[in-house]
C-alpha positions in Angstrom: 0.0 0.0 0.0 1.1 3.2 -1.0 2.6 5.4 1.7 0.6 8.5 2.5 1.5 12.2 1.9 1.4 15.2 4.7 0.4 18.3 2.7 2.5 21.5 4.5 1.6 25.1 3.3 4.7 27.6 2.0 3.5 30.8 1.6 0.4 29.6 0.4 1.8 26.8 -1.7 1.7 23.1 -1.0 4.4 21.3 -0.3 4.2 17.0 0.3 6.2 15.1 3.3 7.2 11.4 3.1 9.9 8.9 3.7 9.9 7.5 0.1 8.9 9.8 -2.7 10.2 7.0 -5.8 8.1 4.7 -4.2 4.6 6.7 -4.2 5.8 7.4 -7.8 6.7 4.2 -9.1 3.0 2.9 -7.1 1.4 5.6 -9.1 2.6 4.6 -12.7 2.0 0.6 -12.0 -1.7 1.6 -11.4 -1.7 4.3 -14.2 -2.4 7.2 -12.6 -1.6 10.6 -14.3 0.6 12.8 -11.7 2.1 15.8 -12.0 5.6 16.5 -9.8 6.6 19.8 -8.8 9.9 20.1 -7.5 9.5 23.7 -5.1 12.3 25.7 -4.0 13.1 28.9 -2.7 13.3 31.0 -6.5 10.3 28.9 -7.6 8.2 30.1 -5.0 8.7 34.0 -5.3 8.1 33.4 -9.2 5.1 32.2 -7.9 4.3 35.6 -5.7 4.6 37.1 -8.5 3.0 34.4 -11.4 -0.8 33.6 -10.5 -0.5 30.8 -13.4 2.6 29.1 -12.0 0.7 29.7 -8.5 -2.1 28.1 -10.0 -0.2 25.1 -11.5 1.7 24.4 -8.1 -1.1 24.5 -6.2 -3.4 21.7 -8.5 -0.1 19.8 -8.8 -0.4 16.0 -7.5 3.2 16.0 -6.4 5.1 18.7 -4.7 8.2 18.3 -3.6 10.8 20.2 -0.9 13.9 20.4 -3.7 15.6 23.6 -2.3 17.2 23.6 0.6 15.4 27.1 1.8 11.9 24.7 1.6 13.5 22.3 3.7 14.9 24.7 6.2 11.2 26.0 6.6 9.8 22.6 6.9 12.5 21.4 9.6 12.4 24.9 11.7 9.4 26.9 12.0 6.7 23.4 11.1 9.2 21.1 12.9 9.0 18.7 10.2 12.1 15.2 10.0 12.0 16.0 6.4 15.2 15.9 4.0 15.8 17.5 0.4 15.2 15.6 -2.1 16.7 17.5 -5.2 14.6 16.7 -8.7 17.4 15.4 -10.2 17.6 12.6 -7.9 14.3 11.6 -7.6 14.2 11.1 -11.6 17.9 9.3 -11.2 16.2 7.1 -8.4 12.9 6.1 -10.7 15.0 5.4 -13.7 17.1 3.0 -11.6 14.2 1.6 -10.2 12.6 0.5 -13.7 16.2 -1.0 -14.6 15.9 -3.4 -11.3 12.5 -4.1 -12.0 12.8 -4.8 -15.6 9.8 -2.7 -16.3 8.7 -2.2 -19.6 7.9 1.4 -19.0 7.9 3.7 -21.8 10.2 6.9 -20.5 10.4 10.4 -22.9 12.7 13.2 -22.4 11.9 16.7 -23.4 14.2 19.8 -23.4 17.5 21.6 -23.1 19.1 22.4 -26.4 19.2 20.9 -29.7 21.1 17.1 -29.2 20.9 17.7 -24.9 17.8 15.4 -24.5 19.7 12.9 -27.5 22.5 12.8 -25.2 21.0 12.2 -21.8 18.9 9.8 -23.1 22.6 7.8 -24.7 23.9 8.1 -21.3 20.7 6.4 -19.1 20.8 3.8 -22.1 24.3 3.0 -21.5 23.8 2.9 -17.9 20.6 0.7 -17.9 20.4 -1.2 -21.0 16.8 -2.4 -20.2 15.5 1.1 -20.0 12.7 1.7 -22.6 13.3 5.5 -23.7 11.1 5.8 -26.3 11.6 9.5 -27.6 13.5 12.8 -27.0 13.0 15.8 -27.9 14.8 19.7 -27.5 13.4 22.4 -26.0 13.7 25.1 -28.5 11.6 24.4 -31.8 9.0 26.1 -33.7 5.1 26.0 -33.1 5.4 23.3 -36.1 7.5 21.5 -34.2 5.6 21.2 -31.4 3.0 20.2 -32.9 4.6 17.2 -33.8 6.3 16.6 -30.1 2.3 16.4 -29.1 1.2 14.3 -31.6 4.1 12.1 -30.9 3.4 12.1 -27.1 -0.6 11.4 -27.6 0.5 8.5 -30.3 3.5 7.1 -28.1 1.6 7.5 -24.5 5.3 7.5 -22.3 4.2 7.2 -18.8 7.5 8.8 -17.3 8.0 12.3 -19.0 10.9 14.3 -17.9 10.5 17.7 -18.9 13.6 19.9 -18.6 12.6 23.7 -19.5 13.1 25.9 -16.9 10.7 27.8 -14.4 8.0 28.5 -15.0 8.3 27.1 -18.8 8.3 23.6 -18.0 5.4 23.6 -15.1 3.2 25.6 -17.3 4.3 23.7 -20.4 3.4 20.1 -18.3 -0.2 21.6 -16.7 -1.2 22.8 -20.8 -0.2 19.3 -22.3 -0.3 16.7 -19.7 -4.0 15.5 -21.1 -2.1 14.1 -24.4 -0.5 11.5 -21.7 -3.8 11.6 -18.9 -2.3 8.4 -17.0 1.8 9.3 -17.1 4.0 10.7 -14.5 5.2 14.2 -15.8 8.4 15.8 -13.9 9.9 19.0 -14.0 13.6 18.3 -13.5 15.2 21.8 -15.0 18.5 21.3 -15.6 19.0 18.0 -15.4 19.5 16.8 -18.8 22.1 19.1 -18.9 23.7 17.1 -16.6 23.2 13.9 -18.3 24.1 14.9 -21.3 27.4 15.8 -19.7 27.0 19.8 -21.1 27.2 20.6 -17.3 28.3 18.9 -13.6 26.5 19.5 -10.3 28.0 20.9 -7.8 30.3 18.4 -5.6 28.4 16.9 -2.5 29.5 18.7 0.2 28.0 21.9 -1.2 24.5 20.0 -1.5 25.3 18.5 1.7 25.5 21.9 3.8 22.5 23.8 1.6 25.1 25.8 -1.2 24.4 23.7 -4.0 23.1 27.1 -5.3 26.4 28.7 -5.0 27.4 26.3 -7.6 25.2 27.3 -9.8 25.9 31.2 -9.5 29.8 30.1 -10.0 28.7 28.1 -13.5 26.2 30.8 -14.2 27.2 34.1 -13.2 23.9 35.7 -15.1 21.5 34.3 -12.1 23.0 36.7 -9.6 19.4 38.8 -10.2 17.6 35.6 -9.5 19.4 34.4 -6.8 18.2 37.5 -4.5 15.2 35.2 -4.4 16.9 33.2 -1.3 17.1 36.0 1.5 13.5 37.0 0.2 12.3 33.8 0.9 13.5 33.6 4.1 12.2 36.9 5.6 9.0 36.2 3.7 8.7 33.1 5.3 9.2 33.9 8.3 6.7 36.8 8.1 4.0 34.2 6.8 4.8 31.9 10.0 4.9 34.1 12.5 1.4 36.1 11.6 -0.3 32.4 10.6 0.6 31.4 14.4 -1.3 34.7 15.9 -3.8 33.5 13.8 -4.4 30.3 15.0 -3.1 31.2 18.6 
């Protein structure tokens, strides 16, 4: 049986608690049941502030998860939650390892990053689990033509694991417009992460991930998200704003 999720509120957006997240997933596309997975952190949620659509889509999401370490910071101190990051990237890595052990017959699609990016990751997962079934990629940049064709592809091939790597809020709007063309898959967010597979980029060594920097990393390989990154310490005072006033509240 399935393990059950806690739903937690993060300025007014959901976020889901559990011990085994690949598990719930894995239960989820055995019994065909179309989920969308969110992967919330800090930056994602002031886009939201800001982005009633995105708001909209992370709210009605099936699946959200605490991926930045300023989410899990706000679960473990101010709703003394035992929770523990689970990055996006990971959670895909741990489902596609999963359907190699199992020898599932799963159909798996990647869409996004740059022309020959999704190619590449999808070479690499191949080459690390020959048993995978990926059965399409696609970039992210292409022409409404184009597109087209990805959805007709999608609606004809019916994956029922769809990474989609485009960015916020790109790829959670892009998943909440189309996820009817595949009504029972699992559709995920994972951002850069086929960047990473496809060896264009590295993640940032453990010990940065391990003590809540993994974002410096990312400033260092991409200077240009300085503006962005000034999401963090707004987060954090915003947060703690929202807690304090939702416990007069309820006090």
């Amino acid at each position: 049986m399935s393990e059950r999720k806690k739903a937690f509120s993060i300025l007014g957006l959901p976020v889901h608690v559990m011990t085994d997240y690949p598990s719930w997933l894995l239960d989820r596309l055995q019994q065909s049941k179309g989920t969308h997975v969110v992967t919330l952190n800090a930056e994602m949620t002031m886009q939201a502030e800001r982005h009633n659509p995105l708001a909209k889509v992370i709210q009605n999401a099936d699946l959200v998860i605490p991926d930045g370490a300023g989410v899990v910071l706000y679960l473990q101190w101010l709703m003394w939650q035992n929770v523990q990051r689970i990055p996006g990237i990971e959670l895909a890595e741990s489902l596609l390892r999963e359907l190699g052990k199992r020898n599932s017959n799963a159909k798996v699609f990647f869409y996004g990053g740059a022309p020959g990016v999704a190619e590449k990751a999808s070479e690499f997962w191949t080459s690390q689990i020959p048993n995978l079934n990926i059965v399409g990629t696609h970039c992210g940049f292409h022409s409404k033509e184009e597109e087209e064709q990805l959805q007709q592809t999608l609606a004809q091939l019916q994956p029922q694991l769809i990474f989609v790597g485009l960015g916020v809020p790109r790829q959670e709007l892009w998943i909440a417009q189309n996820r009817h063309l595949c009504p029972n898959g699992v559709w995920i967010g994972v951002g850069g992460s086929l960047d990473i597979w496809s060896g264009l980029k590295t993640r940032a060594p453990a010990w940065l991930g391990d003590n809540n920097l993994e974002w410096l990393y990312r400033l260092y390989q991409e200077p240009w998200r300085w503006r962005r990154m000034l999401a963090l310490p707004e987060f954090a005072i915003k947060a703690f704003v929202y807690r304090f006033f939702r416990s007069l509240v309820s006090s």
